[in-house]
C-alpha positions in Angstrom: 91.6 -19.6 137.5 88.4 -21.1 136.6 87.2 -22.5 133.4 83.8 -22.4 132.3 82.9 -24.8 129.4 80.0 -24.7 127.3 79.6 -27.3 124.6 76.5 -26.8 122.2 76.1 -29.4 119.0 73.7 -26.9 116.9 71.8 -29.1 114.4 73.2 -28.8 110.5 70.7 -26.5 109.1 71.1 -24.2 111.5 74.6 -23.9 112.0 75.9 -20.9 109.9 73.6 -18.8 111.4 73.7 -19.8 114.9 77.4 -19.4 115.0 77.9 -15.9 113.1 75.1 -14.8 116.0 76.6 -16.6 118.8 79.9 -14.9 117.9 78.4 -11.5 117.0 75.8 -10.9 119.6 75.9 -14.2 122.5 79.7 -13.7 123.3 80.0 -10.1 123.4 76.9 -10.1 125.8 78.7 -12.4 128.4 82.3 -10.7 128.1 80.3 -7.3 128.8 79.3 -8.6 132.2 83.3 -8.1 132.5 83.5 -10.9 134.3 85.2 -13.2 132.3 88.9 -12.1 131.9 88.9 -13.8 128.5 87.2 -16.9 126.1 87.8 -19.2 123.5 85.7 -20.9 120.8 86.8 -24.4 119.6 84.7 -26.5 116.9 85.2 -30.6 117.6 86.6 -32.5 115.3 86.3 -35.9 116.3 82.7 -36.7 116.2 80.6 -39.3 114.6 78.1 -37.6 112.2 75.3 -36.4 114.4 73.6 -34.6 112.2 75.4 -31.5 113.8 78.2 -29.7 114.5 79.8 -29.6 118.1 81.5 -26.4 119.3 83.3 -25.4 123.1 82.6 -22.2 124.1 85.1 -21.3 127.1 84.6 -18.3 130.0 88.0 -18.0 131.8 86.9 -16.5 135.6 89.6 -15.7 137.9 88.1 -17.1 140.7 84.5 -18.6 142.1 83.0 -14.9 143.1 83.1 -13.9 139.5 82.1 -16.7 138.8 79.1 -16.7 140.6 78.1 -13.2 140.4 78.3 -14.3 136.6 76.1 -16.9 137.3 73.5 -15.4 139.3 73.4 -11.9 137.6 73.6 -12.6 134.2 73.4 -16.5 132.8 70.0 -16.7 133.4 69.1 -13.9 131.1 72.0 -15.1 128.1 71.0 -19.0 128.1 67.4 -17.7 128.0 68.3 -15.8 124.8 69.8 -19.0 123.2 66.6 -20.8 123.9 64.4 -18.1 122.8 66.4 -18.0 119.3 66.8 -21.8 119.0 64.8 -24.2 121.1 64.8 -27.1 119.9 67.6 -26.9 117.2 70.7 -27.8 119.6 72.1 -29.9 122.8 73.9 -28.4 125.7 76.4 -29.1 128.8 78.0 -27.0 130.9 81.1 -27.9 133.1 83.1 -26.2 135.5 86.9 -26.8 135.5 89.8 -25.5 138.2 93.2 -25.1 137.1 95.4 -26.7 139.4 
């Protein structure tokens, strides 16, 4: 199983609203590619004050095909919608894990 790990810190004043649409509309968009067999959100708690607010957003693939037909079918047009709704207003990483 892969683990795909997407970390955002969303600057302060935009949090609330960035987080009810990333779990309303930016979520349901990448689980309907029905490649991910599930996801997590987790918000970090041990952070210095930023001036935001960090959150993991986790994909679970079951292996590196689905992974990247996620990738080359669909990611480009969900990150772009992020960006189009909040450029600017937040940081990103992504990381790929294997469970071993």
């Amino acid at each position: 199983m892969l683990l795909y790990n997407v970390t955002y810190n969303i600057e302060n004043d935009y949090h609330d609203e960035w987080l009810k649409w990333m779990k309303e509309t930016h979520v349901p968009a990448v689980m309907a590619s029905e490649l991910p067999i599930g996801n997590r959100i987790f918000r970090l708690l041990t952070e210095i004050d930023n001036g935001g607010v960090t959150y993991s957003f986790q994909y679970f693939f079951a292996d590196m095909e689905d992974y990247e037909t996620y990738q080359d079918h669909h990611d480009p047009r969900i990150r772009a919608e992020v960006d189009r709704r909040y450029r600017n207003k937040y940081v990103v990483f992504r990381t790929l894990l294997e469970e071993v």
